[in-house]
C-alpha positions, -999 to +999 in steps of 0.1 A: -772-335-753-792-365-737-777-390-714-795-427-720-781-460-707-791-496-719-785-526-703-775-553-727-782-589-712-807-603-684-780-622-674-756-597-664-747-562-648-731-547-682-742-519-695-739-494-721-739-457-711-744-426-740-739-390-744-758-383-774-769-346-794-803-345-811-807-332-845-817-294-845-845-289-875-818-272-896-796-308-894-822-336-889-806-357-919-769-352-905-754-385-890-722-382-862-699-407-858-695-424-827-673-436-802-679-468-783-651-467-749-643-498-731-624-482-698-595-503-680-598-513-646-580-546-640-613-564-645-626-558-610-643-524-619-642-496-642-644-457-634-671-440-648-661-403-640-631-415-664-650-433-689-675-400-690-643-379-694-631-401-723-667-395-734-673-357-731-637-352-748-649-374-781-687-357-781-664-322-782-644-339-814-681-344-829-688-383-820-718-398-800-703-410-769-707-441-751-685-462-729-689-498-719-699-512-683-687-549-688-687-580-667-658-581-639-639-610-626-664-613-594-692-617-619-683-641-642-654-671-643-634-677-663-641-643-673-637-639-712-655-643-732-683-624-715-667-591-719-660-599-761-693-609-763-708-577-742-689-553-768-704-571-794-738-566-777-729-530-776-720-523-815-751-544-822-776-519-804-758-493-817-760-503-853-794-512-845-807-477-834-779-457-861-814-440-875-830-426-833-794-416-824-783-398-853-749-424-860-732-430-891-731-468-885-703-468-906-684-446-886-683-463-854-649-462-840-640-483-803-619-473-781-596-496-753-581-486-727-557-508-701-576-541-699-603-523-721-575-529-747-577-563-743-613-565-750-612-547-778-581-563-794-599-594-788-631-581-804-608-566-835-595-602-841-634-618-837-660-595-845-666-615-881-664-648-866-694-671-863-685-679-823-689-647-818-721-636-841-739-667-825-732-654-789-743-621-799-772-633-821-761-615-850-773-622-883-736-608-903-708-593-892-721-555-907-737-555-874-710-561-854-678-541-874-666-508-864-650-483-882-615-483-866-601-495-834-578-472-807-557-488-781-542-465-755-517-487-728-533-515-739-530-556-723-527-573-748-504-608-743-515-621-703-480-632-708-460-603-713-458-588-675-496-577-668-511-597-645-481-602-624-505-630-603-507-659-626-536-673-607-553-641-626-550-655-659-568-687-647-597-664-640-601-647-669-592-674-695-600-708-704-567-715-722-538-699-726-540-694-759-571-670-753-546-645-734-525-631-764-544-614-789-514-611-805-516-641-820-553-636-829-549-609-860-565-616-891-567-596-926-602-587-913-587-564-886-599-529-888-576-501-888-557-495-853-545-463-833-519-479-808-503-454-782-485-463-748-454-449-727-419-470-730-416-472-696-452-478-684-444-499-649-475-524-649-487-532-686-453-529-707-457-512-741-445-547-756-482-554-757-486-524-779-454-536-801-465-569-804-495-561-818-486-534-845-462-561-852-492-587-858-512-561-876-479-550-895-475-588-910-513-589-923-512-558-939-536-540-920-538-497-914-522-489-882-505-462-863-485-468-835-469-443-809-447-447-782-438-419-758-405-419-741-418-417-707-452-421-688-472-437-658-496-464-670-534-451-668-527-419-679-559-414-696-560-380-717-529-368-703-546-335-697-558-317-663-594-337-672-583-367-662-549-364-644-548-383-607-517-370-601-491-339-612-471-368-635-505-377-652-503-342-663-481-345-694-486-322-725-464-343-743-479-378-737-515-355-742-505-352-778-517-388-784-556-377-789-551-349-813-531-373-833-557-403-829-585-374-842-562-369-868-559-401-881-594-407-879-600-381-902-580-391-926-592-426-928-631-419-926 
C-alpha cells in the first residue's frame, strides 16, 4: 500500500490524502472502489490520526482510501462554499486518475462525518449543478457523482442546535438558507447511509431525521439508523478510535458492518 497526498487548489491549504494498493501482476485489470472521508472538526481543524483510522478501516473492507483536508473557518469567510467546492475538487482528481490508482470510478462512495456531514450533504444536493461544475471546472457532472453517500452524526440544519453560537453561522454562510441541507434534496441525490445516537448532546440526531425525511419525500435509496444512546464523535465505535471508555460501544460499532452491508448490496 502507498501513501500519496495531492493538494487541490493554489489558493488554499486543502488537501487530499490516500491509502492506495497497487495491482499485483496476477490483478492488474482489477479496479477497487473507493472511499472519499471528509472528517468533522467544527470547521476549525480536522484529526488526521482519525481520518487515517476511518481510512485504514475502509482499505481493510477493500476500498482505496482517502480523506479530505478542507478549508477551516480561519481560512476562508464566509466559509462555504469553499469546502463544497474542495470535495468536488477531490472526486474530480479521483475520477481523473480512476486508471493510475486502480478505482472503479463508478464506485466512489463519500463519507461525512460531524460537520463533514454537512459538506457532503451539501455536495449530495449540488454535485450536478452548474454553480458548482463551474467552480470546480468540470466539464459534466460524471466527474463529479459518487456512488453513494454515508453520514455518520451528521450537521446538517445550522438551525437545529449545532452551532450553539449564532455568530458561527455568520461565518460559515452567506444566507441562511445555505445552512439546512435539508431543504436542498433533489431526485438527483445518491443513495444515503444515515447513522447517529438519539441522545447525541452537541449535533442532535434531528439533523439525521430531517434529512432521511427530505430524501424519503424524493424517493431516493436511504438507510437510516438511530442508536438509543451515544456521545457525539464517536467515530468507529471500536477501541481504533475510541477517546474515551463510552466511545467504546459494540453496539453503536455495529453501524459500519451495516453501512458495508448496504454498500454491497447496492453496488
Amino acid at each position: 500500500m502507498k501513501i500519496i497526498q495531492q493538494s487541490l487548489s493554489t489558493n488554499s491549504a486543502a488537501f487530499l490524502k490516500g491509502y492506495v494498493r497497487e495491482s499485483d501482476s496476477d490483478a492488474q485489470h482489477f479496479k477497487y472502489p473507493a472511499v472519499l472521508i471528509v472528517p468533522g472538526g467544527s470547521f476549525t481543524h480536522i484529526s488526521e490520526q482519525q481520518a487515517e483510522s476511518f481510512a485504514l478501516s475502509f482499505a481493510a473492507q477493500g476500498y482505496q482510501s482517502f480523506y479530505l483536508r478542507y478549508s477551516f473557518e480561519s481560512e476562508k469567510r464566509p466559509l462555504m462554499p469553499h469546502p463544497v467546492i474542495e470535495l468536488g475538487q477531490a472526486m474530480q482528481y479521483l475520477h481523473h486518475h480512476a486508471v493510475d490508482l486502480n478505482i472503479d470510478a463508478k464506485r466512489i462512495i463519500i463519507a461525512g462525518f460531524s460537520i463533514g456531514g454537512f459538506i457532503v450533504s451539501q455536495y449530495n444536493n449540488q454535485y450536478d449543478q452548474a454553480a458548482l461544475l463551474n467552480a470546480v471546472g468540470a466539464k459534466d457532472a460524471t466527474e463529479l457523482t459518487p456512488r453513494a453517500v454515508i453520514l455518520s452524526y451528521p450537521v446538517i440544519d445550522l438551525s437545529l442546535g449545532f452551532p450553539n453560537e449564532p455568530a458561527k453561522i455568520n461565518d460559515w454562510v452567506n444566507t441562511p438558507a445555505e445552512g439546512a441541507a435539508e431543504n436542498g434534496v433533489t431526485k438527483t441525490n445518491v443513495p444515503t447511509f444515515i447513522w447517529h445516537t438519539a441522545d447525541d448532546p452537541l449535533v442532535p440526531a434531528m439533523n439525521s431525521i430531517k434529512y432521511a425525511e427530505a430524501l424519503a419525500k424524493h424517493q431516493i435509496d436511504y438507510e437510516l439508523h438511530i442508536f438509543h444512546h451515544g456521545r457525539h464523535g464517536m467515530a468507529m465505535a471500536n477501541q481504533l478510535t475510541a477517546w474515551n471508555n463510552e466511545s467504546n460501544d459494540p453496539h453503536v460499532a455495529k453501524w459500519f458492518p451495516l453501512a458495508i452491508e448496504w454498500l454491497n448490496e447496492i453496488k
